[in-house]
SEKE-610371 format. One record per residue (C-alpha): residue in one letter; x, y, z. Coordinates in steps of 0.25 Angstrom, whole numbers, padded with zeros to 4 digits, always signed. Layout:
aXYZ;...
END
This chain:
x-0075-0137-0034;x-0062-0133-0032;x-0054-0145-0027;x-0062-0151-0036;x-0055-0146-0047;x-0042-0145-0038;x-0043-0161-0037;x-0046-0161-0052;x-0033-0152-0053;x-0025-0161-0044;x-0029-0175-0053;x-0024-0167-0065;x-0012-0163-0058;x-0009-0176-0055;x-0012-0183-0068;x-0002-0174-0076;x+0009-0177-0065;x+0007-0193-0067;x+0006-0191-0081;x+0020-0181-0081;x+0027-0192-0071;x+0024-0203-0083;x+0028-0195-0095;x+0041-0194-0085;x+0043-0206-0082;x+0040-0213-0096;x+0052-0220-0100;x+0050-0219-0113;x+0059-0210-0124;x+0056-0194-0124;x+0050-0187-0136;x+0060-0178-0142;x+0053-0165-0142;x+0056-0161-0157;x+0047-0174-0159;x+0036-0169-0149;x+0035-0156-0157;x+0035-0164-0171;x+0024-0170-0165;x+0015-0157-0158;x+0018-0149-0173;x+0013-0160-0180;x+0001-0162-0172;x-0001-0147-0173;x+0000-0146-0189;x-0010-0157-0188;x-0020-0151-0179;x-0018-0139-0186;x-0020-0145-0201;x-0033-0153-0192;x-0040-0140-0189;x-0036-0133-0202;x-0025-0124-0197;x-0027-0119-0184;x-0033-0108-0177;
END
Protein backbone atom coordinates (compact mmCIF):
# COMPACT_ATOMS: atom_id res chain seq x y z
CA UNK A 1 0.00 0.00 0.00
CA UNK A 2 2.57 2.22 0.55
CA UNK A 3 4.52 2.60 -2.59
CA UNK A 4 1.31 2.57 -3.89
CA UNK A 5 0.54 5.85 -2.48
CA UNK A 6 4.36 6.81 -2.79
CA UNK A 7 3.84 6.10 -6.85
CA UNK A 8 0.54 8.09 -6.46
CA UNK A 9 2.64 10.88 -4.76
CA UNK A 10 5.35 10.74 -7.27
CA UNK A 11 2.51 11.20 -10.44
CA UNK A 12 1.27 14.15 -8.37
CA UNK A 13 4.56 15.56 -8.04
CA UNK A 14 5.22 15.43 -11.42
CA UNK A 15 2.12 16.80 -12.79
CA UNK A 16 2.44 20.20 -10.73
CA UNK A 17 6.07 20.38 -12.00
CA UNK A 18 5.00 20.26 -15.79
CA UNK A 19 2.16 22.32 -15.10
CA UNK A 20 4.74 25.22 -13.03
CA UNK A 21 7.32 24.54 -16.19
CA UNK A 22 4.20 25.85 -18.67
CA UNK A 23 2.95 28.65 -16.66
CA UNK A 24 6.92 29.59 -16.92
CA UNK A 25 7.27 29.14 -20.10
CA UNK A 26 3.94 30.72 -21.51
CA UNK A 27 4.91 33.79 -23.49
CA UNK A 28 2.07 35.35 -22.91
CA UNK A 29 1.75 38.89 -20.74
CA UNK A 30 1.85 38.72 -16.85
CA UNK A 31 -1.13 39.49 -14.69
CA UNK A 32 -0.43 42.44 -12.57
CA UNK A 33 -0.99 41.38 -9.26
CA UNK A 34 -3.36 44.38 -8.14
CA UNK A 35 -5.54 42.86 -10.87
CA UNK A 36 -5.34 39.17 -9.57
CA UNK A 37 -6.46 40.61 -6.14
CA UNK A 38 -9.36 42.60 -8.03
CA UNK A 39 -10.26 39.46 -9.16
CA UNK A 40 -9.92 36.97 -5.78
CA UNK A 41 -11.91 39.98 -3.76
CA UNK A 42 -14.58 39.92 -6.12
CA UNK A 43 -14.96 36.44 -6.37
CA UNK A 44 -14.92 36.45 -2.61
CA UNK A 45 -17.81 39.00 -1.99
CA UNK A 46 -19.75 36.92 -4.40
CA UNK A 47 -19.17 33.68 -2.81
CA UNK A 48 -20.01 35.30 0.23
CA UNK A 49 -23.18 37.29 -0.96
CA UNK A 50 -23.82 33.35 -2.55
CA UNK A 51 -23.93 31.69 0.76
CA UNK A 52 -25.72 34.55 2.57
CA UNK A 53 -22.61 36.08 4.26
CA UNK A 54 -20.17 33.50 5.37
CA UNK A 55 -19.47 31.57 8.16
Amino acid sequence: MRRLLDRKKDLTDEIIRRKIREAIDDPSSDIDADTIFERLDRLHAERIKTEGGGV
